[in-house]
SEVO-194902 format. One record per atom (N, C-alpha, C): x, y, z. Coordinates in steps of 0.1 Angstrom, whole numbers, padded with zeros to 4 digits, always signed. Example, Ala and Ser with C-alpha at 12.3 -4.5 7.8 and 13.67 -1.06 7.14 Angstrom:
BEGIN
+0132-0057+0078+0123-0045+0078+0132-0033+0078+0128-0022+0071+0137-0011+0071+0129+0000+0079
This chain:
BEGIN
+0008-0012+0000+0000+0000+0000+0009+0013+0000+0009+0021-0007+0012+0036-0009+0005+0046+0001+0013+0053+0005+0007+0068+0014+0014+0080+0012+0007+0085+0005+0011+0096-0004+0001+0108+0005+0007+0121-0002-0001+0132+0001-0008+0134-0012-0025+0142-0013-0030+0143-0023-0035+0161-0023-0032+0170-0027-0038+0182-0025-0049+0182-0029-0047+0183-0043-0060+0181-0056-0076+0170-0046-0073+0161-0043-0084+0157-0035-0091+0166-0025-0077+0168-0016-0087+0177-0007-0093+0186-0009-0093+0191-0022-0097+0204-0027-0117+0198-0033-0111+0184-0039-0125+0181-0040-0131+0173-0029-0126+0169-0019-0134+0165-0009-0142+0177+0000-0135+0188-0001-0142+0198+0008-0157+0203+0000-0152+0205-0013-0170+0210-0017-0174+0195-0019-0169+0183-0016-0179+0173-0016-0189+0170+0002-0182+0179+0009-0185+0174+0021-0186+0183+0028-0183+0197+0024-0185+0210+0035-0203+0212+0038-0210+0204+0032-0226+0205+0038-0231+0195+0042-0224+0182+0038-0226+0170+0041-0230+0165+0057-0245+0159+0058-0244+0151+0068-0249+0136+0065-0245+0128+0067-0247+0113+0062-0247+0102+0077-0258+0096+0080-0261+0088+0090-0260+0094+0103-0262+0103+0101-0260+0114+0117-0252+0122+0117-0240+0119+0114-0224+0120+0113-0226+0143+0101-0221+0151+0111-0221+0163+0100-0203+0166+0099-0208+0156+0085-0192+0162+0083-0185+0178+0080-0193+0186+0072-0194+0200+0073-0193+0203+0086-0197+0200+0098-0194+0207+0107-0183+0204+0112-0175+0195+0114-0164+0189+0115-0151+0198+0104-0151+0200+0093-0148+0205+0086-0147+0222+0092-0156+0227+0092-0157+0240+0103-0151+0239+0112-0154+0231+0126-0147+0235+0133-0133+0232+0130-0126+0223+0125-0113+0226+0123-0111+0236+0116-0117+0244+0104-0108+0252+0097-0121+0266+0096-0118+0269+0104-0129+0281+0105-0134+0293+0092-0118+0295+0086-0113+0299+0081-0117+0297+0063-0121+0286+0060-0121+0283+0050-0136+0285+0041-0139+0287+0030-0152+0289+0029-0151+0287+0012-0166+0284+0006-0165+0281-0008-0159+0285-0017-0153+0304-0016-0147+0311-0022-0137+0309-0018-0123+0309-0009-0112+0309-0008-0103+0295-0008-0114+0282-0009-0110+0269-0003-0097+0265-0011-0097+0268-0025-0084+0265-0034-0075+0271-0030-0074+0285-0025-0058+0292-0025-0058+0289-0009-0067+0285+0005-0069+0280+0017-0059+0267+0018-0065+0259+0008-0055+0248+0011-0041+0244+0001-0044+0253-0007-0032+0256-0012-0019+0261-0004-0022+0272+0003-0016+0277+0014-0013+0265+0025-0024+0260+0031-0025+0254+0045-0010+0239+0040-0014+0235+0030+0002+0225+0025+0016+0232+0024+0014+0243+0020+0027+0252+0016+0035+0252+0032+0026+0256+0042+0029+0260+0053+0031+0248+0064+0026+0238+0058+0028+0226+0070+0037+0214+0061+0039+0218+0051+0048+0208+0042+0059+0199+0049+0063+0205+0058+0075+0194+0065+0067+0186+0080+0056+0190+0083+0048+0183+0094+0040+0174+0086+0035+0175+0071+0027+0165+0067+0034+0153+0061+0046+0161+0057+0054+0147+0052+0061+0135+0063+0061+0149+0075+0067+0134+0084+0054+0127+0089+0043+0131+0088+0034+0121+0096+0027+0112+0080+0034+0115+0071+0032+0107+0059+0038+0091+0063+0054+0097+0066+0064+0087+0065+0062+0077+0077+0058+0087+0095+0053+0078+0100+0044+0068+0099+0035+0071+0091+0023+0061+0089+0019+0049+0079+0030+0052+0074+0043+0041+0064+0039+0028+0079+0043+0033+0092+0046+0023+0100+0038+0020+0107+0025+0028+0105+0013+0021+0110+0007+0014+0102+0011+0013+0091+0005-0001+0083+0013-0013+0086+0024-0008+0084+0032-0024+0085+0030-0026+0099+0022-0022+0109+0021-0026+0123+0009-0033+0122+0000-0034+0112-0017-0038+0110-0013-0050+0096-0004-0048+0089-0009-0051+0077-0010-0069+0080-0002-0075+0087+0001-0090+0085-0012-0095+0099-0014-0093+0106-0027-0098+0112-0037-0091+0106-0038-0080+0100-0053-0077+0095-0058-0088+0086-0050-0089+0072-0052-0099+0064-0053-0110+0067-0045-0114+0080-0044-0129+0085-0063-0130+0090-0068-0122+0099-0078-0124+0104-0091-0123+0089-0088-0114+0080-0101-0112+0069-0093-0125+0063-0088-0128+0060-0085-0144+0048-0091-0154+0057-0095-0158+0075-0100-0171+0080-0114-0167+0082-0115-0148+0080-0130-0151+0080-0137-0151+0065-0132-0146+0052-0136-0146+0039-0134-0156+0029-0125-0165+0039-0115-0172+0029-0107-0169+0013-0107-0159+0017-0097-0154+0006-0083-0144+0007-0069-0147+0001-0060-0137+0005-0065-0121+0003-0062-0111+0006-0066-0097+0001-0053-0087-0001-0043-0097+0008-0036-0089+0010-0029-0084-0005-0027-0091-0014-0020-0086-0029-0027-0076-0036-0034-0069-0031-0042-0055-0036-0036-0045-0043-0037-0037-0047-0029-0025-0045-0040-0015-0036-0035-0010-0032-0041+0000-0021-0033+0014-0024-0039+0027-0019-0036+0036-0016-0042+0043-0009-0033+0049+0004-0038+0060+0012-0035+0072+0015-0044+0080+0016-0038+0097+0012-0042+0105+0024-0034+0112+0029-0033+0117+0042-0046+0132+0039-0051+0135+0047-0059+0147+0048-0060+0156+0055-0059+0170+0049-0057+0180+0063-0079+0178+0070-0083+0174+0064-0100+0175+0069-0102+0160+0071-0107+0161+0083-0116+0144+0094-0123+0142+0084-0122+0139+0074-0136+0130+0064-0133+0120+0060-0119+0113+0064-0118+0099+0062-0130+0090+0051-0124+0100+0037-0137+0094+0026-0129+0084+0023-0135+0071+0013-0131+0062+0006-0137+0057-0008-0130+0056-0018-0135+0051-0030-0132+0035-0033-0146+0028-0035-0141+0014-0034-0139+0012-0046-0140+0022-0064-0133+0016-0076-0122+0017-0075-0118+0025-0070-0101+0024-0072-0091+0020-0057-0098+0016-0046-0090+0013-0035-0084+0021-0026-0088+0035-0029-0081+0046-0026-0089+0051-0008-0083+0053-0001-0089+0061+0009-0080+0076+0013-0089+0080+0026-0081+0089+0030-0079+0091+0047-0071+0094+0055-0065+0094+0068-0063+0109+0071-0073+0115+0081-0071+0126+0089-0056+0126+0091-0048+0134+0089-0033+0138+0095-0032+0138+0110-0038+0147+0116-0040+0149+0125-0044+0137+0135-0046+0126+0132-0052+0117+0142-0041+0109+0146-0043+0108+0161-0029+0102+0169-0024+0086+0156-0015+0078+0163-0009+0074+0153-0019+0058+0158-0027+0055+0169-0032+0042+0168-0044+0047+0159-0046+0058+0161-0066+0057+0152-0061+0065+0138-0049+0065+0136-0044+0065+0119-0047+0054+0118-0036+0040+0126-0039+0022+0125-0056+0019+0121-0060+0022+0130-0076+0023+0133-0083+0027+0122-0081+0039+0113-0088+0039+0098-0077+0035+0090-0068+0030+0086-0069+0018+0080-0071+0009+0075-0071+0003+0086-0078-0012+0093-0094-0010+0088-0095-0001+0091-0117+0005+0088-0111+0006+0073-0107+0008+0068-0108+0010+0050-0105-0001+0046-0095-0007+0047-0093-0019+0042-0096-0029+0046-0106-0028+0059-0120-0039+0056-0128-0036+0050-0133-0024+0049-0144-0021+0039-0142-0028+0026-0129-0023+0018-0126-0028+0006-0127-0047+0007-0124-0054+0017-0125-0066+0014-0141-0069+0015-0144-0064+0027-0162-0068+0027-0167-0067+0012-0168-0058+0006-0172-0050-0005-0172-0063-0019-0156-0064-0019-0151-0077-0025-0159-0089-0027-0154-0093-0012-0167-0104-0005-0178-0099-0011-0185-0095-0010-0205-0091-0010-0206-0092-0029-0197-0087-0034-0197-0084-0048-0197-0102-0050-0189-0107-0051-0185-0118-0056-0200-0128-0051-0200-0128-0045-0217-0134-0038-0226-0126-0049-0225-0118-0055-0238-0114-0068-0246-0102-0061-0245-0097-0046-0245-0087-0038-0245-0072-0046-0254-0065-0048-0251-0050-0051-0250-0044-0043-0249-0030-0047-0244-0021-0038-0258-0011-0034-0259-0011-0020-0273-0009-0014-0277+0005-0002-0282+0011+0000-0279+0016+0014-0277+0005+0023-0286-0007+0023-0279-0016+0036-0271-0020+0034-0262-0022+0020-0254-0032+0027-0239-0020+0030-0242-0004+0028-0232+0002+0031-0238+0001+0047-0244+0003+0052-0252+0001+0067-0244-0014+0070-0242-0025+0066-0237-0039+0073-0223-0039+0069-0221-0028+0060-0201-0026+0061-0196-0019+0073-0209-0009+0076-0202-0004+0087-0205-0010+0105-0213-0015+0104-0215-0019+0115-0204-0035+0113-0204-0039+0102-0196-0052+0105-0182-0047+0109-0177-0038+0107-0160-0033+0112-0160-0030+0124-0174-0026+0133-0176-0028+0146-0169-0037+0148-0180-0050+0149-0174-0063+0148-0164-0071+0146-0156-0069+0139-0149-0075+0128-0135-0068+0139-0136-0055+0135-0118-0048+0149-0121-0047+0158-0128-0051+0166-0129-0053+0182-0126-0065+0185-0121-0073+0176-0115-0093+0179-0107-0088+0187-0102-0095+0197-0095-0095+0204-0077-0091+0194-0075-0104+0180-0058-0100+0177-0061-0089+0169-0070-0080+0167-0068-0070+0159-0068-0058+0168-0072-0060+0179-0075-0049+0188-0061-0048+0195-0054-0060+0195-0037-0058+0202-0031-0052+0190-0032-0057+0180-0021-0042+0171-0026-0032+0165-0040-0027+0169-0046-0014+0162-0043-0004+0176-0048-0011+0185-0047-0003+0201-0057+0005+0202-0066+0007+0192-0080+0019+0192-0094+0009+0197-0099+0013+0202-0111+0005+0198-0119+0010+0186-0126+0000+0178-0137+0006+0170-0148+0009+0177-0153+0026+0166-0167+0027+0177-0172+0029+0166-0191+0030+0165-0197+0034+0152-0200+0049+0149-0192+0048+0143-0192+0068+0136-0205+0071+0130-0219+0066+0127-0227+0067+0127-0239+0066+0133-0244+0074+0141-0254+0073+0153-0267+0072+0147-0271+0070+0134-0281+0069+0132-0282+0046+0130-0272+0039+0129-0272+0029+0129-0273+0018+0141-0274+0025+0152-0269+0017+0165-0281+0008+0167-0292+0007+0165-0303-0003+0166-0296-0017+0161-0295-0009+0150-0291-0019+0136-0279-0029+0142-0270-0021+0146-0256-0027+0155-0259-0040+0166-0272-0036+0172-0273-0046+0180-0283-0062+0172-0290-0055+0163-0292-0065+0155-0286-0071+0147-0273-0070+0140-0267-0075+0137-0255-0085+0145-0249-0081+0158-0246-0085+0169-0247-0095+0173-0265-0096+0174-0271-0112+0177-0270-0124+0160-0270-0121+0150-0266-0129+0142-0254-0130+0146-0241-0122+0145-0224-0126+0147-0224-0134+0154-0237-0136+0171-0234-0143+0178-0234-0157+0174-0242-0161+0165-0246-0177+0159-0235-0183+0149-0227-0176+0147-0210-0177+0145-0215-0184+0128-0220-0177+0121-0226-0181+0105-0213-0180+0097-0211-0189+0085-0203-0188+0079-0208-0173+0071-0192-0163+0068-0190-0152+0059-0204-0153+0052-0209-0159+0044-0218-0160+0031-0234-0157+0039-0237-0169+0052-0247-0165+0055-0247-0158+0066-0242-0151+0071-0239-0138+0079-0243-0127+0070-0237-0119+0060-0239-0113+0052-0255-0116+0051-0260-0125+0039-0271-0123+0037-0285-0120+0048-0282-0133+0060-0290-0131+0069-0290-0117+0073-0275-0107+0075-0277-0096+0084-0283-0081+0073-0285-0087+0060-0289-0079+0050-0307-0074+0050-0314-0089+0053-0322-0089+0055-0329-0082+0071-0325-0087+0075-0330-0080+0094-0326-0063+0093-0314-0061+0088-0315-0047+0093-0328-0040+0080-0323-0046+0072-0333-0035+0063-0349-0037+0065-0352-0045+0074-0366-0045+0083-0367-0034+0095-0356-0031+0098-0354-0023+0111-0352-0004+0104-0361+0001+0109-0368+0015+0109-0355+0022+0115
């Protein structure tokens, strides 16, 4: 996996997400309160500036975070290959650091993105949240699965799940929590399926069905 800086992104994640609120979660306000400063008119020569000026702070927490993958990368995959049965790890991946908490992700191209700012286990921590996403996604595709509001709803509640194992939780050191407060019903219903220990295939479909009954 690559971890690069991307400017040109963040230029288009901000007008993708400076009004955005999605499952509770207001990422526009999040966006504000960190950069008070910034607004639809100035946002190009704002972060144009804001890299100019932090250029030697972002590239070292570039380089550090080089090491928070290699601290996740070999039990992450170890644990998604005994639960999907499939390797994932030969991907190509890339992750792109962000001066803005929006930790967006594109699952055509494998690409995410990592708040800068976030201490170095809950850098680990979205990660680990991205590149389970990309294997779930994988998984669900290959099963004949489209792409749904629920089953972005059973991606995210399953990384609940999924990095709170006990060997993922020793080398992420974060806990997962659900960054979506509009799903927590759903969380516990899906919960009680994980508990019946279903194989990958019918986990998925069973937890597809129950939440999207749930209001």
């Amino acid at each position: 996996m690559k971890i690069e800086l991307n400017k040109q992104l963040d230029k288009e994640m901000y007008i993708s997400f400076r009004d955005a609120v999605v499952g509770g979660a207001d990422f526009g306000e999040k966006i504000r309160k960190d950069h008070p400063q910034i607004t639809e008119k100035n946002y190009g020569e704002y972060i144009d500036d804001y890299y100019q000026e932090r250029r030697d702070k972002l590239e070292a927490v570039r380089t550090e975070t080089e090491n928070c993958f290699a601290e996740i990368r070999e039990p992450l995959f170890l644990e998604l290959k005994k639960y999907f049965g499939r390797d994932f790890s030969g991907r190509k991946y890339v992750c792109y650091l962000s001066i803005f908490d929006i930790n967006a992700r594109f699952l055509e191209n494998k690409t995410f993105q990592v708040y800068y700012k976030r201490s170095y286990h809950l850098r680990k921590e979205v990660i680990a949240h991205e590149l389970t996403h990309f294997t779930f996604y994988d998984f669900c595709h290959g099963l004949g699965i489209k792409d749904s509001q629920a089953l972005w709803e059973l991606s995210e509640i399953f990384n609940v799940i999924f990095l709170n194992l006990a060997p993922l939780q020793v080398v992420i050191g974060a806990e997962e929590l659900l960054f979506y407060p509009n799903l927590k019903d759903k969380l516990e219903t899906v919960k009680a399926i994980w508990s019946k220990q279903l194989p990958a295939n019918e986990f998925v479909k069973t937890s597809l069905v129950s939440i999207s009954s749930v209001s």
